[in-house]
C-alpha positions in Angstrom: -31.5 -93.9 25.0 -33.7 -91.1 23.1 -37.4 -91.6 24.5 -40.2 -92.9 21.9 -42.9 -90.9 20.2 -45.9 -92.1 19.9 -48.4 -91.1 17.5 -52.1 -92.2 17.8 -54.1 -92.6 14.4 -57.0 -92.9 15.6 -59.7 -93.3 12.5 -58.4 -92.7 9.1 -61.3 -94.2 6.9 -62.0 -96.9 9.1 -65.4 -98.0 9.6 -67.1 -98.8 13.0 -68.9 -102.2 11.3 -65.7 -103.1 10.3 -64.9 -104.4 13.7 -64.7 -101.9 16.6 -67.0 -99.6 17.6 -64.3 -97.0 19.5 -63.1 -95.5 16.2 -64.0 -91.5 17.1 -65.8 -89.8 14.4 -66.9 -86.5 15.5 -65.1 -83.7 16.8 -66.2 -84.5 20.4 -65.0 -87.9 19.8 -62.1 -87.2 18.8 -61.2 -85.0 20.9 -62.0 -87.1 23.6 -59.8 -89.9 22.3 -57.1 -87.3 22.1 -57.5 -86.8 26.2 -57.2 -90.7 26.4 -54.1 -91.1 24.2 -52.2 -88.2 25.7 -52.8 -89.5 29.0 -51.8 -93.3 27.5 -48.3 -91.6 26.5 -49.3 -90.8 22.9 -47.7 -87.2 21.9 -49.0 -86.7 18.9 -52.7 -87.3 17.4 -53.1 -88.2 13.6 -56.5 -87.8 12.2 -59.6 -87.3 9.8 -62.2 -84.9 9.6 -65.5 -87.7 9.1 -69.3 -87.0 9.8 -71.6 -88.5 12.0 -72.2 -91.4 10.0 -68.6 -91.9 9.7 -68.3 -91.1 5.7 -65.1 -88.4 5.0 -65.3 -84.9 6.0 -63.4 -82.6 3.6 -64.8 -79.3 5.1 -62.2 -77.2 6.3 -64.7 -75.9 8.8 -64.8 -79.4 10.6 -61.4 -79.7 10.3 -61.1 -76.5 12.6 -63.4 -77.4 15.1 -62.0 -80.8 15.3 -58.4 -79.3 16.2 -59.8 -76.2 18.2 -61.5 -79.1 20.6 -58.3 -80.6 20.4 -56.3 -77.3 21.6 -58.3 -77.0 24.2 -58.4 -80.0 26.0 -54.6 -81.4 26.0 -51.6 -80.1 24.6 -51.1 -83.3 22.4 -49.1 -82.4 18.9 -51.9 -82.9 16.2 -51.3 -83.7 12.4 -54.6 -83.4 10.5 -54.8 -85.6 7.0 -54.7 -83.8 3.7 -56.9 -86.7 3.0 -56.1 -89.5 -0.2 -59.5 -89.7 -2.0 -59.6 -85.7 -2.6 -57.7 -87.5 -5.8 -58.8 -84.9 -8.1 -58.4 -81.8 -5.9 -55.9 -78.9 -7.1 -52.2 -78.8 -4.5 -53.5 -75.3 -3.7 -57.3 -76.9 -2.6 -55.8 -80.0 -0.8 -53.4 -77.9 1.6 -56.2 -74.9 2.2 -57.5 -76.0 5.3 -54.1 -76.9 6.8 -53.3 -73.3 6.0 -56.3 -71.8 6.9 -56.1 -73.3 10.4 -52.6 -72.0 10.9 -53.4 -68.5 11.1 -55.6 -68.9 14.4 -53.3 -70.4 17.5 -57.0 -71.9 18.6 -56.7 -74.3 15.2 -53.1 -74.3 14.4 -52.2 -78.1 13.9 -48.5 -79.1 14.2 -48.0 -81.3 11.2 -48.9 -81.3 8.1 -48.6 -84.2 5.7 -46.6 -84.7 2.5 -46.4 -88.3 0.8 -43.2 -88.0 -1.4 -44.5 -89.7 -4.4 -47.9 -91.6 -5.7 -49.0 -94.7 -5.0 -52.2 -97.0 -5.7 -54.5 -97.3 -3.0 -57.0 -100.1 -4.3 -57.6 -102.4 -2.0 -57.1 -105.8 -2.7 -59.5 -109.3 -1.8 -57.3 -112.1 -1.6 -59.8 -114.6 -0.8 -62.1 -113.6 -3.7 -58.9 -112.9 -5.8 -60.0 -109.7 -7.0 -59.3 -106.0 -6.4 -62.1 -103.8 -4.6 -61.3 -100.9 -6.7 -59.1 -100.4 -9.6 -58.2 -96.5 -10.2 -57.4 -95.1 -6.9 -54.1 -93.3 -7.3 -52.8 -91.0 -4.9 -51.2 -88.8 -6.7 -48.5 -86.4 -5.8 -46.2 -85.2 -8.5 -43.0 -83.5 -7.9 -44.3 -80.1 -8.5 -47.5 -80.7 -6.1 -44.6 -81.9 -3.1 -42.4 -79.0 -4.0 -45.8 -76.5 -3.5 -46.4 -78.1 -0.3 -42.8 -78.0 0.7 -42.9 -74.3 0.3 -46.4 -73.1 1.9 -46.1 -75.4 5.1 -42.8 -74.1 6.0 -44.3 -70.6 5.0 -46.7 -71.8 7.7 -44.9 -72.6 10.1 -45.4 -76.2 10.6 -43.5 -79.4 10.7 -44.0 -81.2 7.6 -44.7 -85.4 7.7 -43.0 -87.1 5.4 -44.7 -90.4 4.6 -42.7 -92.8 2.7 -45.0 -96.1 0.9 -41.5 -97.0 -1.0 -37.8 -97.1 -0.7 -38.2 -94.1 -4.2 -40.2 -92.0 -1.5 -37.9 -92.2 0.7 -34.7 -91.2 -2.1 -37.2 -88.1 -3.1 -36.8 -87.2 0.5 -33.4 -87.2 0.1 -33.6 -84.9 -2.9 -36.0 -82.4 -1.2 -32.9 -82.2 1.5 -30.4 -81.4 -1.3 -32.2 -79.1 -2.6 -33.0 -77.2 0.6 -36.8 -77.5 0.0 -36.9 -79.8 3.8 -35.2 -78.7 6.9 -33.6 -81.3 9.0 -34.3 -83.1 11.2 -36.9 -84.8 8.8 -39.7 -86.5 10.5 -40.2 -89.2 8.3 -43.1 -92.0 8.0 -42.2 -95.5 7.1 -45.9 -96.5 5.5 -45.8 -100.6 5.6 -49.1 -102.2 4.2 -50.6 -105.7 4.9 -53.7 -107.5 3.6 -56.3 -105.5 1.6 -53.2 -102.7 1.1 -50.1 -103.8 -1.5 -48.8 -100.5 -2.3 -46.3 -100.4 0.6 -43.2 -102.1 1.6 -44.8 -105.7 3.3 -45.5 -104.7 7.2 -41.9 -107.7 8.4 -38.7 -106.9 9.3 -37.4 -107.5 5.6 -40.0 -104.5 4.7 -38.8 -102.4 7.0 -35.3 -103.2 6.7 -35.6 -101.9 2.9 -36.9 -99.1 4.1 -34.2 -98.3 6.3 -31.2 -99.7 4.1 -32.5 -96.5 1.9 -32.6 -93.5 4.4 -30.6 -90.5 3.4 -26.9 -90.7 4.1 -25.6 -87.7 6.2 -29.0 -86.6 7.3 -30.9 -86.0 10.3 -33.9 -88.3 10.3 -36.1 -89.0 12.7 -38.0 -92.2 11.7 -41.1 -93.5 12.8 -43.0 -96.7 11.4 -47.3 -97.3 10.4 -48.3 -100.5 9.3 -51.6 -99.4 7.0 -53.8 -102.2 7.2 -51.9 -104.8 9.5 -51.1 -105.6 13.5 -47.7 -103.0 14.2 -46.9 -105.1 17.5 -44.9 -108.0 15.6 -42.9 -105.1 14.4 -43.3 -103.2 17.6 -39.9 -104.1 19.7 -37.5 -104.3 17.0 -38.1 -100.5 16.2 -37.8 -99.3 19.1 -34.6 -101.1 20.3 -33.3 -99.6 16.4 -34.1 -96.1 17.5 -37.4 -95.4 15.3 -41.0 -94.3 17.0 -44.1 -95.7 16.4 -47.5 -94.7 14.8 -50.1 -96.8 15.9 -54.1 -96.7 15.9 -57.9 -98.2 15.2 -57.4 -95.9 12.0 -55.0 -98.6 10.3 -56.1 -101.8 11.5 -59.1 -102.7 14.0 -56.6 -104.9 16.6 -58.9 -107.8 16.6 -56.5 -110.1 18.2 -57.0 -107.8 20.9 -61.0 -107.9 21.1 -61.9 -104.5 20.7 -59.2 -102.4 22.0 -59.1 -98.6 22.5 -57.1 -96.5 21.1 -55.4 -95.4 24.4 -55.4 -99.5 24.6 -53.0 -99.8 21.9 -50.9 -96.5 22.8 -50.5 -97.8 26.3 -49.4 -101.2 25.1 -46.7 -99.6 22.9 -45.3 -97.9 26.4 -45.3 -101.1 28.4 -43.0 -102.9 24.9 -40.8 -99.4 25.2 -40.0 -99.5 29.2 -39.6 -103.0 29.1 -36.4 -102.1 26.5 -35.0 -99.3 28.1 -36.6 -96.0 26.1 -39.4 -94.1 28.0 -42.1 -92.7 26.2 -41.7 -89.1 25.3 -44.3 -86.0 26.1 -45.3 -83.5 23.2 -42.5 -80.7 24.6 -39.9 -83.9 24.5 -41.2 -84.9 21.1 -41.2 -80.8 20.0 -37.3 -80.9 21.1 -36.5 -84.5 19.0 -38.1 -83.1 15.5 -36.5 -79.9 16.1 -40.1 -77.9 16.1 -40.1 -74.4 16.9 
């Protein structure tokens, strides 16, 4: 059986005081947490640029130390955010820093992200039966994907494809046809629970809408987030179906757990995948898998 990748996402937007103190923040925290998760059986590391404080970082400067610290200290696969509240930002201004970084082997990431489609990202209170926020879209048109399609294979890099919904996923399908994405696609299954709606629910009946949906006749190599929700209920049946898993305090604080790592929850995944037959696969393995130069 193919091994798993795992990706850690390791901080997204999350908040220590929302209920673990080991989401990384700085560059030296992050890249520390990259050591751990490597060594866990993580191969790739997702991630934010944030400040000390924890509030987002949008600098492109931070965003290079953050990956040259990386670099430098394991050979993990990294996939820096193009980050969703830079909602107003031009296609050109959003993807800079990606491309910037690029140029210099000390900063290159891996990845770089592309959400095929828009999606509201208000998050919703269901106990005081009211949204947080009402006018958060994250907006990528069909002419921003097809810019970003071009310039990060004129970079060199491996794009992400993130799908929230079964259209995301049929726009992936038309990027294929249309030679704008090289197989074989990576591809990001986005389930949301709780505060997040916008996604397919984080079951098996979310996921399997996902996956009754995936391009016919195509290469896809599918892995699965749940933004906002536990993973591990969801955990075993994609990996005995083949798909990988994305996983980290970045999406949901694990408080079931007590206050986890982010290695914790990597290593976890490992122990579900032995236990059904797929090992866990390095960042060469995972490099050979997604077809990555």
């Amino acid at each position: 059986m193919r091994k798993l990748i795992i990706e850690a996402r390791v901080n997204e937007y999350m908040l220590r005081e929302q209920g673990n103190p080991h989401v990384p923040y700085t560059p030296e925290e992050i890249a520390r947490d990259a050591v751990a998760c490597r060594d866990a059986g993580a191969s790739i590391l997702h991630f934010h640029a944030r400040k000390p404080d924890g509030a987002p970082d949008h600098e492109a400067a931070s965003y290079a130390e953050t990956v040259r610290r990386i670099r430098a200290a394991s050979d993990i696969l990294v996939h820096p955010t193009l980050g969703y509240v830079t909602l107003d930002a031009t296609p050109e201004a959003r993807l800079a820093h990606v491309i910037a970084m690029a140029k210099d082997p000390a900063t290159a990431p891996h990845f770089a992200p592309m959400d095929m489609g828009s999606v509201n990202v208000d998050r919703y209170n269901a106990q005081g039966r009211r949204f947080e926020t009402t006018e958060l879209v994250y907006r990528n048109s069909t002419g921003t994907l097809m810019h970003f399609a071009k310039e990060i294979r004129g970079a060199g890099l491996k794009p992400y494809l993130v799908s929230w919904t079964v259209g995301f996923t049929r726009y992936v399908g038309a990027f294929m046809e249309m030679g704008l994405l090289d197989e074989p696609g990576f591809l990001c299954l986005c389930l949301t629970d709780n505060t997040f709606l916008g996604g397919h629910p984080g079951t098996l009946r979310g996921l399997q809408a996902h996956l009754d949906f995936l391009p016919e006749g195509r290469h896809i190599e599918w892995t699965v987030v749940n933004f906002g929700g536990n993973l591990f209920a969801l955990a075993a049946a994609i990996i005995a179906q083949g798909g990988h898993i994305a996983i980290g305090l970045g999406d949901y604080t694990y408080s079931e757990l007590g206050q986890p790592t982010n290695a914790d929850l990597i290593r976890r995944i490992g122990e579900i995948a032995r236990d059904l037959g797929r090992e866990v696969a390095t960042p060469e393995e995972a490099r050979a898998i997604l077809g990555m130069r």
